[in-house]
C-alpha positions in Angstrom: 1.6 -50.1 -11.6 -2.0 -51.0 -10.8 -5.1 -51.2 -13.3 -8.1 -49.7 -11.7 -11.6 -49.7 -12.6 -14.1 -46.6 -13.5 -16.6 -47.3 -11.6 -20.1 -46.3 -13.3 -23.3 -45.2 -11.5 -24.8 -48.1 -10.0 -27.9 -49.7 -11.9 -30.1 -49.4 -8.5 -29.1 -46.1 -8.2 -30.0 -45.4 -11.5 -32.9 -46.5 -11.7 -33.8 -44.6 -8.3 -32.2 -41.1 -10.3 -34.2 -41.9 -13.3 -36.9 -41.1 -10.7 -36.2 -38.5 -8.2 -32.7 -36.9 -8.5 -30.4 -36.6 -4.7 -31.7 -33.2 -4.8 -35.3 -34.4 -4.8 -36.0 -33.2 -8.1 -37.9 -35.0 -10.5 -36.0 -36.8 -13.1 -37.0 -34.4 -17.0 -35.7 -36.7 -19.7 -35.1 -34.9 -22.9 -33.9 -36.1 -26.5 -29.9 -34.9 -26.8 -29.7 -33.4 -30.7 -25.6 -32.5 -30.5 -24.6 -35.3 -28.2 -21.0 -35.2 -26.8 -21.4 -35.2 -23.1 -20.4 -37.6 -20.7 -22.6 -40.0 -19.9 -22.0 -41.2 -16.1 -23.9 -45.1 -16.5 -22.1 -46.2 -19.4 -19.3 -44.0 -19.3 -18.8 -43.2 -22.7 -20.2 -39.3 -24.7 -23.6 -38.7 -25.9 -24.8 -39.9 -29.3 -26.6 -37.4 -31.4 -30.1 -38.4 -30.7 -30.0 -40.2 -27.6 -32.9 -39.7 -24.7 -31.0 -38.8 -21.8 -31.4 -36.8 -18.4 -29.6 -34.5 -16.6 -29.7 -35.3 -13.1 -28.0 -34.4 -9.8 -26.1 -37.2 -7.9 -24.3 -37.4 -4.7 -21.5 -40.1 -4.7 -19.9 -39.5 -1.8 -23.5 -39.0 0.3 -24.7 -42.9 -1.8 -20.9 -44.4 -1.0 -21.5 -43.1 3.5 -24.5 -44.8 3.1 -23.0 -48.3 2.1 -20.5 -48.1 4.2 -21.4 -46.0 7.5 -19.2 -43.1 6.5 -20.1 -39.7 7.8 -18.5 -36.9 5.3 -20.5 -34.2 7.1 -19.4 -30.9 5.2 -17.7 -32.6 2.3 -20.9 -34.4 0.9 -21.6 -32.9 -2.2 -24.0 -33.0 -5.5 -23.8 -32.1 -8.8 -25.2 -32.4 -12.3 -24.6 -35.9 -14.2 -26.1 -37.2 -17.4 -27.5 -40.7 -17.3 -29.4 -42.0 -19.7 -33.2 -41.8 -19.6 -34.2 -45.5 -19.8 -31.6 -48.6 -18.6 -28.5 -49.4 -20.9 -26.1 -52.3 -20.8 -23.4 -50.1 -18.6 -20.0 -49.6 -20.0 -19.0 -51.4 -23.4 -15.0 -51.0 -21.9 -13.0 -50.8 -19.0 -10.6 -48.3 -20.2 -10.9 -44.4 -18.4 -13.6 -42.1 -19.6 -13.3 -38.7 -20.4 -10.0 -38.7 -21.7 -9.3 -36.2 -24.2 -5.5 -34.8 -24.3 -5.2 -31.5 -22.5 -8.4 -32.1 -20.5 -7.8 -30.8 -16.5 -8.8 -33.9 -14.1 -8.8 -33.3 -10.4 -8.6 -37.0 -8.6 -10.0 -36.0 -4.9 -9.0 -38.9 -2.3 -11.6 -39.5 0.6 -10.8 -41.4 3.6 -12.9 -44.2 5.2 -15.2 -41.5 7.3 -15.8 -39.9 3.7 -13.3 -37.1 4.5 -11.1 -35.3 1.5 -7.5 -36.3 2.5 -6.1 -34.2 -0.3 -6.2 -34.3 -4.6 -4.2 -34.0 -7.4 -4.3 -32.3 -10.7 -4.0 -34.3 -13.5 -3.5 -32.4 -17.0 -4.7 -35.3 -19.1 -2.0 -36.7 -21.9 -2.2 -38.5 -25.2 -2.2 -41.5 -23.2 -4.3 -40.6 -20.2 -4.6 -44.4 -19.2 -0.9 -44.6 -18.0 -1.2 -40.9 -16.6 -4.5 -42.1 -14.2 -3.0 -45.8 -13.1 0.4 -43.0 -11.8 -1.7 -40.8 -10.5 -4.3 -43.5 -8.7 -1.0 -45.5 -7.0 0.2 -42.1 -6.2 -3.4 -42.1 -4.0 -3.9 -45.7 -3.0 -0.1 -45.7 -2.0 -1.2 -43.4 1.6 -2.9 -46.9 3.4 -5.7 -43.7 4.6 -7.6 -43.5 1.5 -10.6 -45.6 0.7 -11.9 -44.2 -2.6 -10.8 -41.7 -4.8 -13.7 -39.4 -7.2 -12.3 -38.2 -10.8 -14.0 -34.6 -11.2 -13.4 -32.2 -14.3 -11.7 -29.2 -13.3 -13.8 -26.7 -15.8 -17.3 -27.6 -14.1 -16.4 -29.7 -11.1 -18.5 -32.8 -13.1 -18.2 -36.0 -11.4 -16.8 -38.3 -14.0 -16.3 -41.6 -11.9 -15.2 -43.4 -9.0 -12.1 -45.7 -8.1 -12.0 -47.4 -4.7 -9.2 -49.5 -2.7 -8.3 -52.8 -5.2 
């Protein structure tokens, strides 16, 4: 079984987000009292207290660009929180967003940036085990280039994983 990486926001992007968002909206920082949600550049939760934004991100639209991908239809956006000034990125390597019971969809995308297929992964009391099967389970069809980890309950991006 293979150890992947969560792959954060990237700090250029951020810093381009922390701007104007990928839906061309300005970026509306805002002091988080109750804290708890996932935070996309360091992937860890919200502290009570912390400035963050809510912003909306394409990843798959950001990863065609790198590479020269067209996903046509499937490019997509959604809401994200990042924080509202620069932080030192994640603190750990291990999966985000892991609490037991939590519904994961893992959606694999080919090298055009077109959805090959996903899984459903009802997340266990140790989810890192549960991800690494269920990201050699992707990685094992030679076709996929990347695979996006997306909440089932709001379709939240949570993070990335692409071809070790």
């Amino acid at each position: 079984m293979t150890t992947y990486t969560a792959r954060p926001i990237d700090p250029t992007v951020l810093k381009q987000l922390r701007d104007t968002d990928d839906a061309g909206q300005p970026c509306l920082p805002f002091t988080d009292h109750e804290g708890g949600s996932p935070l996309r550049c360091c992937l860890r939760p919200i502290r009570p207290g912390e400035r963050v934004a809510l912003v909306s991100y394409a990843p798959l639209r950001r990863w065609a660009a790198e590479t020269s991908a067209t996903p046509g239809a499937y490019d997509e956006q959604g809401p994200v929180f990042i924080h509202a000034e620069e932080c030192e990125g994640p603190a750990t390597e291990e999966y985000p967003s892991t609490r037991p019971g939590a519904l994961r969809v893992l959606r694999r995308y080919s090298r055009d940036g077109h959805i090959l297929g996903g899984r459903l992964l009802t997340l266990p009391e140790e989810a890192t085990p549960a991800f690494d099967a269920a990201l050699d389970e992707a990685f094992a069809d030679p076709e996929v280039a990347l695979v996006h980890v997306r909440a089932v309950e709001y379709g939240c991006f949570h993070f990335e994983v692409r071809r070790p």
